[in-house]
C-alpha positions in Angstrom: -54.7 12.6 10.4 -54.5 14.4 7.4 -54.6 18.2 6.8 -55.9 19.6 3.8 -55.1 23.5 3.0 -56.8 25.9 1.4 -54.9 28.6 -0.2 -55.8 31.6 -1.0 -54.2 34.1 -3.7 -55.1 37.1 -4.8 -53.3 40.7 -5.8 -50.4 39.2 -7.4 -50.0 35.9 -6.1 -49.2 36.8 -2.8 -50.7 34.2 0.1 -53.2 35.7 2.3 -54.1 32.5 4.7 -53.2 29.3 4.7 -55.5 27.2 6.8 -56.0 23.4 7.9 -59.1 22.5 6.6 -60.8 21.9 10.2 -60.3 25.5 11.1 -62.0 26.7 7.9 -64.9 24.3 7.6 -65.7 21.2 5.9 -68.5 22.8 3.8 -65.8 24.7 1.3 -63.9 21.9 0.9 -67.5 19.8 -0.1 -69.4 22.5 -0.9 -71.5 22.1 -3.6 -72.7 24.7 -6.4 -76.0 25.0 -8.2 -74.8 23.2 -11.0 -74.2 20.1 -8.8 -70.5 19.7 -8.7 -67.4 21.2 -6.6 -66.6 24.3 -6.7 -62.8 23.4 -7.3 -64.0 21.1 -10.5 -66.3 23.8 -11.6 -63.7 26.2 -11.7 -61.4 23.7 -13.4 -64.4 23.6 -16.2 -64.3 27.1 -16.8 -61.4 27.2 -17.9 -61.4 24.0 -20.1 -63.0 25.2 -23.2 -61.3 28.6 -22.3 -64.0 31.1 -23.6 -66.6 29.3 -24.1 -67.1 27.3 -21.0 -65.7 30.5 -19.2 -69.6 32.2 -20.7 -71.6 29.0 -20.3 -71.1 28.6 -16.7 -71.0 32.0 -16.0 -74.7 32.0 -17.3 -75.7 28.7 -15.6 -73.8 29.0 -11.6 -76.2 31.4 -9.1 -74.4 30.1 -6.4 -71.1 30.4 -6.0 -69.4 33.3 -6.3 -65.8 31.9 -6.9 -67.2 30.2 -9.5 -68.5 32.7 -11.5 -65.3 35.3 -10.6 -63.3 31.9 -13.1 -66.0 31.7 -15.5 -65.7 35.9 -16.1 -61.7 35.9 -16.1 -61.7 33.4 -18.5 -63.9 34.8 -20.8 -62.3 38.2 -20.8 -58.7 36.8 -20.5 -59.4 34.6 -23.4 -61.2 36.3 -25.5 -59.1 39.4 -25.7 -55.9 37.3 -25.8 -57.3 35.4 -28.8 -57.9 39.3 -30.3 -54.9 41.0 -29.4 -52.2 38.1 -30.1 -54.0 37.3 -33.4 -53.7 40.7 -34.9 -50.0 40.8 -33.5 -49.4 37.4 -35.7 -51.2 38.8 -38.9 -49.5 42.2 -38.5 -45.7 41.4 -38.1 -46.3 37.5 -39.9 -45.0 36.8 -43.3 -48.3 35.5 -44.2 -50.8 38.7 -43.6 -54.5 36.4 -44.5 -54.0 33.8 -41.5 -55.7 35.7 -39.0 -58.7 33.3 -38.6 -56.0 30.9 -38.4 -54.3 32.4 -35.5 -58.0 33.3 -33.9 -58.8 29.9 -33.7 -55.9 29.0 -32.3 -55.3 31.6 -29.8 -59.3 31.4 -28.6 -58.6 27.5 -27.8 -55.1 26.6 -27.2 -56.5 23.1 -26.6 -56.2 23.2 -30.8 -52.6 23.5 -30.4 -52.2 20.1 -29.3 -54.6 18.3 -31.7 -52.8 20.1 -34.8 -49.3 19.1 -33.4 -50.6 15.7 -33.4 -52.0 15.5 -36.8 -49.9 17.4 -38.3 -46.1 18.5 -36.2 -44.5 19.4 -39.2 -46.8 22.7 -40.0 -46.6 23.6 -35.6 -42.7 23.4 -35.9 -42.6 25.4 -39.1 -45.0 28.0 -38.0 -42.7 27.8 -34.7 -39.6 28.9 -36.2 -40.6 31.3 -38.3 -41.7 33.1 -34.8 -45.4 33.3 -35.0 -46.9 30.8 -33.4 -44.7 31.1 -30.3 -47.1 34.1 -29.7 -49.7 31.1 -29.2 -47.5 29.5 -26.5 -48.6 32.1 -24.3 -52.5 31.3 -23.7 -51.6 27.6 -23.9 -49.5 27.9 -20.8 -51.4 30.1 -19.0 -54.2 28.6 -20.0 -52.8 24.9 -18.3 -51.4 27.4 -15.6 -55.2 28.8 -14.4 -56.7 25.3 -15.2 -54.2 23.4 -12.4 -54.3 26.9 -9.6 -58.5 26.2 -10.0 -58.5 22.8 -9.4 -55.7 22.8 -6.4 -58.1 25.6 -4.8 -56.2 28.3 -5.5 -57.4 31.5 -6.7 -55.3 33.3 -8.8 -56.3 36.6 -10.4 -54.8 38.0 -14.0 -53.7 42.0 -13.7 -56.5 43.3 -16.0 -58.8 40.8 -16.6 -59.2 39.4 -13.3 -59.8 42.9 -11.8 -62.0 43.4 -14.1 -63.9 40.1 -13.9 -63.9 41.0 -9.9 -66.6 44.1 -10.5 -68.5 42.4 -13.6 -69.2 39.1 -11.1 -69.6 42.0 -7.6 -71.9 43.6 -10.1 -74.2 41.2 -11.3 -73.9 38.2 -8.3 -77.1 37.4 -6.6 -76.5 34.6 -4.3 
């Protein structure tokens, strides 16, 4: 027979409980939200489009409140990421007019790997010269929260996460 665990994480990563499936339930690991679909592949979706999905589903799920506490943290995460990393690049960068280049980039780091496949040569020159390795960040944390959501695991940022806690305890009606 197999076991599935659920994991959960929060304040810093740390494991709370770590529980066979049949002890927890078989509704969470099939439970459904009012979308239609799992709650792990919902969560997955929030994160997918960072921003953007991260507001869509937080305006469309009533249900679940996991999924809403993604769709919050990562709208805030990257949306002020995008902001804050952008204005970095354009402040210390040699070229000061790319911030709408850096914007773009840093609000979907999905755009990362389409421009490295159309065109590597401008990536690794933008690499070297230190500015786009600024972008690295949300692209790996961005992978980082996309694979934690869909293994079940909830991981919460420092400031956005805590923040995205009261926003979704605020405004959830189940």
């Amino acid at each position: 027979m197999n076991h599935i665990y659920w994991i959960n994480f929060s304040h810093g990563g740390s494991v709370l409980k770590a529980e066979p499936e049949s002890e927890i339930g078989s509704e969470i690991a099939s439970s459904r939200t009012s979308v239609g679909l799992k709650e792990n592949i919902e969560g997955f979706l929030c994160y997918f489009l960072t921003w953007l999905t991260g507001l869509i589903f937080f305006v469309l799920e009533t249900k679940s409140k996991l999924v809403r506490f993604h769709a919050m943290q990562s709208f805030l995460t990257f949306t002020i990421l995008a902001i804050v990393i952008s204005a970095l690049q354009t402040f210390f960068g040699t070229e000061t007019n790319r911030f709408i280049d850096y914007f773009l980039v840093n609000l979907n780091p999905a755009l990362l790997i389409y421009i490295f496949i159309h065109n590597p040569s401008t990536v690794i020159d933008h690499l070297f010269d230190g500015m786009l390795v600024l972008s690295l960040f949300p692209f790996f944390l961005w992978l980082f929260l996309m694979y934690k959501t869909y293994r079940r695991q909830r991981y919460i940022l420092p400031v956005a996460g805590d923040l995205a806690e009261k926003v979704v305890g605020s405004v959830y009606n189940p």
